[in-house]
BAFI-3210 file (N, C-alpha, C; in Angstrom, 3 decimals, decimal comma, padded with zeros to 6 digits):
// residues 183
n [1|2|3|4|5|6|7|8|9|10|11|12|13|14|15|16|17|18|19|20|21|22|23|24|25|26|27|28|29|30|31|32|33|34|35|36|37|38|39|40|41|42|43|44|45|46|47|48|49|50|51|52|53|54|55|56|57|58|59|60|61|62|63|64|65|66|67|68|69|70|71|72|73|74|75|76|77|78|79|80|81|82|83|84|85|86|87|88|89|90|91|92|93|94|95|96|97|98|99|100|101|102|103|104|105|106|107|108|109|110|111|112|113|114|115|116|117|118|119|120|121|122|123|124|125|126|127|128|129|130|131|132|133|134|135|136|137|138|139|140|141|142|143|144|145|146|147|148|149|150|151|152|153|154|155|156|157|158|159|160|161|162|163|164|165|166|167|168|169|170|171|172|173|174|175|176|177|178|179|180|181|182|183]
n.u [025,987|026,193|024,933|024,983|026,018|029,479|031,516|032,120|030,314|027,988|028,989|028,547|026,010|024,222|025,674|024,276|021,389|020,100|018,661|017,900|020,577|022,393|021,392|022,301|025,422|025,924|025,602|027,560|029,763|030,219|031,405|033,858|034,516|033,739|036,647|038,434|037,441|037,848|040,455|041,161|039,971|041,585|043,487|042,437|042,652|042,350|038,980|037,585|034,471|033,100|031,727|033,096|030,712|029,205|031,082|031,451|028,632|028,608|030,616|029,366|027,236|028,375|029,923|027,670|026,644|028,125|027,704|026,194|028,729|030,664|032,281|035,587|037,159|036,730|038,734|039,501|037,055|037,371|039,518|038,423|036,892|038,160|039,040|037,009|036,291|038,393|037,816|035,382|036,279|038,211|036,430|034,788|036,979|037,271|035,327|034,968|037,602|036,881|034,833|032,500|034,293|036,542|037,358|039,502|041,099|042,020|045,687|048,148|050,017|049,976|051,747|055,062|057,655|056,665|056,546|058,687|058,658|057,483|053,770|051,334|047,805|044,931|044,107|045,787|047,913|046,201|046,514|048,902|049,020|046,924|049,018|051,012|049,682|049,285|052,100|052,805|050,212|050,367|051,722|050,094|048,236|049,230|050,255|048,073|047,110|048,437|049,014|046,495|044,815|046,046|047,717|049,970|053,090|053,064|050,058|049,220|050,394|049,680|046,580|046,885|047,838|050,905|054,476|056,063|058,706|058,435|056,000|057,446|059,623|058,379|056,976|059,387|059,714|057,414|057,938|060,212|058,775|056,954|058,743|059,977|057,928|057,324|058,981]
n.v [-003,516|-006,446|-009,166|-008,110|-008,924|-009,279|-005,962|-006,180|-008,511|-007,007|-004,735|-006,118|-006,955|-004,430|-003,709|-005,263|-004,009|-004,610|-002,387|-002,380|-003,346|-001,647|000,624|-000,406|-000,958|001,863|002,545|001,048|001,838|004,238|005,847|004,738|006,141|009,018|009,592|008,587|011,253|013,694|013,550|014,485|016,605|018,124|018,826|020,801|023,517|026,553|028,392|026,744|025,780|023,446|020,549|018,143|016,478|016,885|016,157|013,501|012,375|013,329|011,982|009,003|009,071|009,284|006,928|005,248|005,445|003,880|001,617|-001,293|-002,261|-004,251|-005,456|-006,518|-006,350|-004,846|-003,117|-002,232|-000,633|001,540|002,415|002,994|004,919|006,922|007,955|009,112|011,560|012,736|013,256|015,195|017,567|018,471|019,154|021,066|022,995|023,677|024,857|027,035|028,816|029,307|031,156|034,282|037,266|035,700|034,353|032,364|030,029|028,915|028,289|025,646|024,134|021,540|019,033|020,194|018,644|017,765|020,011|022,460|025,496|026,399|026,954|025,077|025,221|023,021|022,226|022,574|020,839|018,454|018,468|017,639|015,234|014,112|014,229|012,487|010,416|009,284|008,435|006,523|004,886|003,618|005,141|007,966|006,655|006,270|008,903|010,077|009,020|009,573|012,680|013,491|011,945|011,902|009,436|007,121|005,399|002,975|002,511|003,367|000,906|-000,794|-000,451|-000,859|-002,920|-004,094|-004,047|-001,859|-000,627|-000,775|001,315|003,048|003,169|004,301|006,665|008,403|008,769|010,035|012,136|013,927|013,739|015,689|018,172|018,566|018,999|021,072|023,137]
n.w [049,665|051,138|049,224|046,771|043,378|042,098|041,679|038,354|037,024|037,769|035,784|033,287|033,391|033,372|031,192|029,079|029,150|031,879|034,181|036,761|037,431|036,643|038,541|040,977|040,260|039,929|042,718|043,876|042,778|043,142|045,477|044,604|042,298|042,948|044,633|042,570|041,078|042,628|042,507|040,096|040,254|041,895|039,917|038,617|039,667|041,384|041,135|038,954|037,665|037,524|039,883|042,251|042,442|040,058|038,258|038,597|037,948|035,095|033,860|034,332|032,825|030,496|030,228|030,848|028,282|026,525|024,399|024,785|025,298|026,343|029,785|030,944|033,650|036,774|036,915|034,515|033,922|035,918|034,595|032,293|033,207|034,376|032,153|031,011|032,749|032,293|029,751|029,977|031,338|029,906|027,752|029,413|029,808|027,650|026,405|028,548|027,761|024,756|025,519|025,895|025,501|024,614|026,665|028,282|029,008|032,579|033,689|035,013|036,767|036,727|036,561|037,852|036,936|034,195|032,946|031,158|030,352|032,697|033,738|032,070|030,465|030,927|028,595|026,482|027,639|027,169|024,449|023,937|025,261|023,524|020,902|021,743|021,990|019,541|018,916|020,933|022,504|024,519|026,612|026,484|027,960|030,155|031,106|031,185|033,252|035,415|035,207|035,254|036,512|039,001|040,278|041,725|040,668|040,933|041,359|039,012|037,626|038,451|037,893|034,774|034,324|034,332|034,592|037,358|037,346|034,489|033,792|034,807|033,111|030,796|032,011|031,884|028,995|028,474|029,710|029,160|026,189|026,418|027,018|024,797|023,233|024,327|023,672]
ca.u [025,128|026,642|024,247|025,354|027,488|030,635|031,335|032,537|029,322|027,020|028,630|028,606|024,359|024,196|025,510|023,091|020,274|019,505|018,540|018,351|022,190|022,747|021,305|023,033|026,209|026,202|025,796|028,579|031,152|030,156|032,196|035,818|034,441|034,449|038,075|039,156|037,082|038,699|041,889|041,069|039,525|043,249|044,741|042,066|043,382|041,039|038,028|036,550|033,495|032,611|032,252|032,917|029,485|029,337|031,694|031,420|027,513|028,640|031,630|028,845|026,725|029,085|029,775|026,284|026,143|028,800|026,806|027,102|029,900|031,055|033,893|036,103|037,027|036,701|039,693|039,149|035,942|037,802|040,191|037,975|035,755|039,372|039,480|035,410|036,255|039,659|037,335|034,435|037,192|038,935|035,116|034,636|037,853|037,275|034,065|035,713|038,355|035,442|033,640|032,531|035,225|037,542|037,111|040,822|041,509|043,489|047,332|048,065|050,886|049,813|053,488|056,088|058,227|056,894|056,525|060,076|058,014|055,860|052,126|050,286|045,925|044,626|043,400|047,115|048,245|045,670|046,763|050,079|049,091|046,425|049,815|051,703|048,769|049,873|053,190|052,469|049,226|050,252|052,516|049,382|047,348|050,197|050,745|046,652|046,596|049,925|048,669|044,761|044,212|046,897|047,836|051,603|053,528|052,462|048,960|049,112|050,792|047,926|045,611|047,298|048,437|052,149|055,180|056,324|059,569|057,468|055,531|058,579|060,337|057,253|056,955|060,551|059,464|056,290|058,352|061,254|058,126|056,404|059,150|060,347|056,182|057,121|059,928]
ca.v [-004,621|-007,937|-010,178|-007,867|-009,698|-008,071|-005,013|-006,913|-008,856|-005,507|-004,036|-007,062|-006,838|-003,526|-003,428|-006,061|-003,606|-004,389|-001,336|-002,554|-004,099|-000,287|001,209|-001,278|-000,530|002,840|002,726|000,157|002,449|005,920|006,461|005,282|007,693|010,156|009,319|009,988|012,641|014,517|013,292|014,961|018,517|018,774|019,078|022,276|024,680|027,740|029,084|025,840|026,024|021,707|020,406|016,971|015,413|016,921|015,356|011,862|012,125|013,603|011,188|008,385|009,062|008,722|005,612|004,456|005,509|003,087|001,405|-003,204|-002,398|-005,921|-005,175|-007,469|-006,146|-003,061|-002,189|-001,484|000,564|002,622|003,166|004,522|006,227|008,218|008,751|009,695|012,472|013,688|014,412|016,073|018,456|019,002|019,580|021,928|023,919|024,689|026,231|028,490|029,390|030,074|031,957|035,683|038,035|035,286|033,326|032,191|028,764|028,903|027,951|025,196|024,102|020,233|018,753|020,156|017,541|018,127|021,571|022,941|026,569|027,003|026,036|024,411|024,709|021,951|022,072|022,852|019,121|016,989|018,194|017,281|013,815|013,227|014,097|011,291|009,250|008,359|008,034|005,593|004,911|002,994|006,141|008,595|006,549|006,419|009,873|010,827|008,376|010,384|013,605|014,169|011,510|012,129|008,350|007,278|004,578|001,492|002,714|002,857|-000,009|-001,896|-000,493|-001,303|-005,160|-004,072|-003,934|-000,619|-000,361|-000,752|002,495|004,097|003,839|004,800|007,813|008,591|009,126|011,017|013,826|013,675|014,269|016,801|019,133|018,767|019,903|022,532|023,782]
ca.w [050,036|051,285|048,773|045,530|042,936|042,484|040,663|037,285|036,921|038,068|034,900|032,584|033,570|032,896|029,568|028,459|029,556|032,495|034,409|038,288|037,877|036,562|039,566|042,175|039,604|039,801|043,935|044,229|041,790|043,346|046,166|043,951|041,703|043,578|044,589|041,371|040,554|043,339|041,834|039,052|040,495|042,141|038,641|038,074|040,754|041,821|040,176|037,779|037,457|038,067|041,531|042,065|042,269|038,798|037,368|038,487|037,362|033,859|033,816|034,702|032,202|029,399|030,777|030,570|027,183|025,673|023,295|024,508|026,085|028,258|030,831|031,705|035,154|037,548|036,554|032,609|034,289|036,562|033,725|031,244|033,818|034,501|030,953|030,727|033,820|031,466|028,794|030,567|032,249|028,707|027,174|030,476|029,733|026,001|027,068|029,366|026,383|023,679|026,435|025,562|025,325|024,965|028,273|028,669|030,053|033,411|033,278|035,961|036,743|036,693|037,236|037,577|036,383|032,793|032,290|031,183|030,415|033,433|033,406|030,801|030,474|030,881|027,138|026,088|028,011|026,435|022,891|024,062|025,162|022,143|020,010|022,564|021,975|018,118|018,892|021,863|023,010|025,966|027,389|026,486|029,155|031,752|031,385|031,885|034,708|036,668|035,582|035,548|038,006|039,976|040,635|041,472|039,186|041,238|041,568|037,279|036,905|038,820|036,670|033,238|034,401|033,735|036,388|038,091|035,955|032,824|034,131|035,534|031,713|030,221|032,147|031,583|028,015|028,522|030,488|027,890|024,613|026,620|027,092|023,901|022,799|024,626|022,776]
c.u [025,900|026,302|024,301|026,019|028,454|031,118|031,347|031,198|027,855|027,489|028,274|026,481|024,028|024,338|024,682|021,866|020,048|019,662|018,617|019,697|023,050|022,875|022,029|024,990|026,647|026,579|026,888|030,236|030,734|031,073|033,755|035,361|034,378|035,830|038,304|038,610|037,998|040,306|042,034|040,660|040,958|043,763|043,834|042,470|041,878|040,025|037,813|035,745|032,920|032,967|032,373|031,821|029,245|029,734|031,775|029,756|027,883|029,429|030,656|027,926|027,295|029,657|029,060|026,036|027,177|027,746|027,442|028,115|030,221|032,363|034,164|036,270|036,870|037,858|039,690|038,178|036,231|038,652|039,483|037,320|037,270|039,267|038,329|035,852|037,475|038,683|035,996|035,085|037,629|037,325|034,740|035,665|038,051|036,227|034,785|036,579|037,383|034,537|033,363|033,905|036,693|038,010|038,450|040,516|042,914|044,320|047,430|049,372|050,936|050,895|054,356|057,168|057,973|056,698|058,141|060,230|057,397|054,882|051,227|048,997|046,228|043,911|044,810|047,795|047,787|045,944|047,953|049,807|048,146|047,835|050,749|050,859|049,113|050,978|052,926|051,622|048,945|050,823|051,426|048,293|047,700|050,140|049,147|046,122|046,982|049,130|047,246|044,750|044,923|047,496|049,227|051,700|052,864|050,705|048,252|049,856|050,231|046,932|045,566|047,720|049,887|053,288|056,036|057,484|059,554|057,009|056,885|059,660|059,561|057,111|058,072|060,523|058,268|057,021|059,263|060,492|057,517|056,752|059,894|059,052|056,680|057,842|060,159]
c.v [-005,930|-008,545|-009,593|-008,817|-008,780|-007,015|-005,573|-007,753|-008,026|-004,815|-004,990|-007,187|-005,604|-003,113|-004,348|-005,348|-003,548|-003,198|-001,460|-002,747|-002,701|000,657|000,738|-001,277|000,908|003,052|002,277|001,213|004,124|006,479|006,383|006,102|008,459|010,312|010,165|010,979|013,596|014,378|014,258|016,396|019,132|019,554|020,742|023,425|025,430|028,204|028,141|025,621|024,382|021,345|018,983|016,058|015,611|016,026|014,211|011,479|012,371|012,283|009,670|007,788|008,950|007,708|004,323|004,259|004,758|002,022|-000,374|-003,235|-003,755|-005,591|-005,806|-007,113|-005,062|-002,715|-001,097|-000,562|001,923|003,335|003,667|005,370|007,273|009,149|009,590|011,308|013,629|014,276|015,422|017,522|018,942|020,105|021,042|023,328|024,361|025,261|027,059|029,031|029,887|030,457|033,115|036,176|036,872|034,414|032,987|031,036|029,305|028,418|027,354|024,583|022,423|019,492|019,183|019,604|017,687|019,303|022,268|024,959|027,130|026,176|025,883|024,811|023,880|021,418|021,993|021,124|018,645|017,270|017,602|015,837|013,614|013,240|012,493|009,963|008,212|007,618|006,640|005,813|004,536|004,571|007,295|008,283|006,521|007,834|010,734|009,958|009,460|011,690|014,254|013,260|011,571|010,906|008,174|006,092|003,907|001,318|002,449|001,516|-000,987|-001,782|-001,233|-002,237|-004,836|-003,785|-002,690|-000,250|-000,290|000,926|003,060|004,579|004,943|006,256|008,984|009,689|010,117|012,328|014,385|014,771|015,433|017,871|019,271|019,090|021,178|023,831|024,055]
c.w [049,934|050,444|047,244|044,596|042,658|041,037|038,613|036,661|036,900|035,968|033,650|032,313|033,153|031,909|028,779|028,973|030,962|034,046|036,140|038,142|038,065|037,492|040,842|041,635|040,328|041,734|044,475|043,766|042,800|044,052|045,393|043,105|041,944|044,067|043,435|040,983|041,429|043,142|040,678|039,025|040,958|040,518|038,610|038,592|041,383|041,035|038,930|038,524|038,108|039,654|041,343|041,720|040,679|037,805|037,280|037,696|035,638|033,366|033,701|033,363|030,891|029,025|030,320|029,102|025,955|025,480|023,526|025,065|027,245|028,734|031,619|033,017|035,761|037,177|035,481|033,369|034,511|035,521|032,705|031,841|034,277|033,191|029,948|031,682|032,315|030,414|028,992|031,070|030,935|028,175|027,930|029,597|027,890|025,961|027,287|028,299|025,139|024,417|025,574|026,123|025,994|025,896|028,342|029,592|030,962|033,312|034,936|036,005|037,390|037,337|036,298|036,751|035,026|032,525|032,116|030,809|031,193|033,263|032,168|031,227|030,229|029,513|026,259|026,248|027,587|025,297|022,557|024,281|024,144|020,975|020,479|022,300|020,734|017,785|019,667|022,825|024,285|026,956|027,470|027,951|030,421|031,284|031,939|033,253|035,742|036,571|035,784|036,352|038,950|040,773|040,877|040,353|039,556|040,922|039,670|037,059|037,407|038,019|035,179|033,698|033,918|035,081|036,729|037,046|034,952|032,811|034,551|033,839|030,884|029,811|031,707|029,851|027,668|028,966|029,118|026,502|025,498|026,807|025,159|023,257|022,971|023,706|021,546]
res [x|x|x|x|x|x|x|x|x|x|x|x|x|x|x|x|x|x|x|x|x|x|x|x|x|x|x|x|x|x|x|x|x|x|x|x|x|x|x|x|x|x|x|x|x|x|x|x|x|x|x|x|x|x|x|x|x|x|x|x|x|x|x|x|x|x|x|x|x|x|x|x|x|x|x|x|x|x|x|x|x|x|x|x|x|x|x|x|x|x|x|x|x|x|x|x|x|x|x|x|x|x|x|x|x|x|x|x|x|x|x|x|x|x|x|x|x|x|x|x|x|x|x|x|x|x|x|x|x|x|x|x|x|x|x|x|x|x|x|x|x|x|x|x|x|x|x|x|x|x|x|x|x|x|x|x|x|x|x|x|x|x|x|x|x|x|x|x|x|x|x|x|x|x|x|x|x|x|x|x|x|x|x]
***
C-alpha cells in the first residue's frame, strides 16, 4: 500500500502493541520472508517435513513474541527473522532425530567449502556455530547468514553494516574453525 509508513516504523508500532501496524507489518514483510525462507529450505535437501509458508508463519510468530522489542531498521528484522527461521529448522530437525526408533536427522551437504568430512545435519552445524558463537559472535552470524540463508558476502555485509573484506576475513575464519570441529 502506497499510503503505509515504511517497514521500520510498521515494526516500531507493532512492538508498542499496536495490532493493525502488526497486521499491515506482517503483509509488508511477507513476501522477503518468504525469500529467505526459501533460502533456507535449500539448505534442507529432500524429504523435510516444513514447507515454506510454514516456516515463515512459525518464524513470524516468534517474532511477534519478542517481548517491547523496538527495531531500529528492516535490516536488524530481516536479520533476526533469518535467525528466528535457523532456529525453527534446528527445533524441526531435533524432532526428526528423537523421533521413534531413532528418527535420524538427514546429512546435507550445506557447503562444501566447510565440510572437510562430507555432510554435516543440520543439527550437527548449528552446534558447530553455537560453539563459533563464544569464540566470535560476529563470525557465528556471518557464517548462519552464508550458510542457512544462503546469502553471498556482499549480500551479509549489507545486512551487518560492515565492508565486504570484513565479511570475506570473517568467513575465512569460520571455514578454517569448522573443519578443525570436524577433526
Amino acid at each position: 500500500m502506497a499510503d503505509d509508513p515504511p517497514i521500520t516504523d510498521l515494526l516500531n508500532l507493532a512492538s508498542q502493541g499496536d495490532s493493525g501496524a502488526a497486521d499491515r507489518l506482517f503483509a509488508a514483510v511477507e513476501p522477503e520472508l518468504r525469500v529467505l525462507a526459501r533460502r533456507w529450505m535449500r539448505t534442507q535437501g529432500p524429504g523435510h517435513i516444513l514447507q515454506t509458508t510454514a516456516l515463515v508463519n512459525e518464524a513470524y510468530v516468534r517474532l511477534a513474541g519478542v517481548d517491547g522489542g523496538i527495531w531500529i531498521a528492516r535490516r536488524q528484522f530481516f536479520a533476526v527473522a533469518s535467525r528466528a527461521m535457523r532456529h525453527v529448522l534446528i527445533d524441526n530437525a531435533r524432532r526428526a532425530r528423537a523421533g521413534k526408533r531413532g528418527g535420524g536427522a538427514r546429512q546435507y551437504d550445506l557447503s562444501p567449502e566447510l565440510s572437510s568430512q562430507g555432510a554435516l545435519d543440520v543439527v550437527e552445524l548449528n552446534d558447530i556455530f553455537v560453539t563459533l558463537g563464544e569464540a566470535d559472535p560476529e563470525c557465528e552470524r556471518i557464517a548462519e547468514l552464508r550458510v542457512f540463508g544462503g546469502l553471498d558476502h556482499a549480500t551479509v555485509a549489507e545486512m551487518l553494516g560492515c565492508s565486504l573484506r570484513h565479511v570475506e576475513r570473517k568467513w575465512s575464519f569460520v571455514k578454517a574453525f569448522v573443519k578443525q570441529q570436524q577433526g
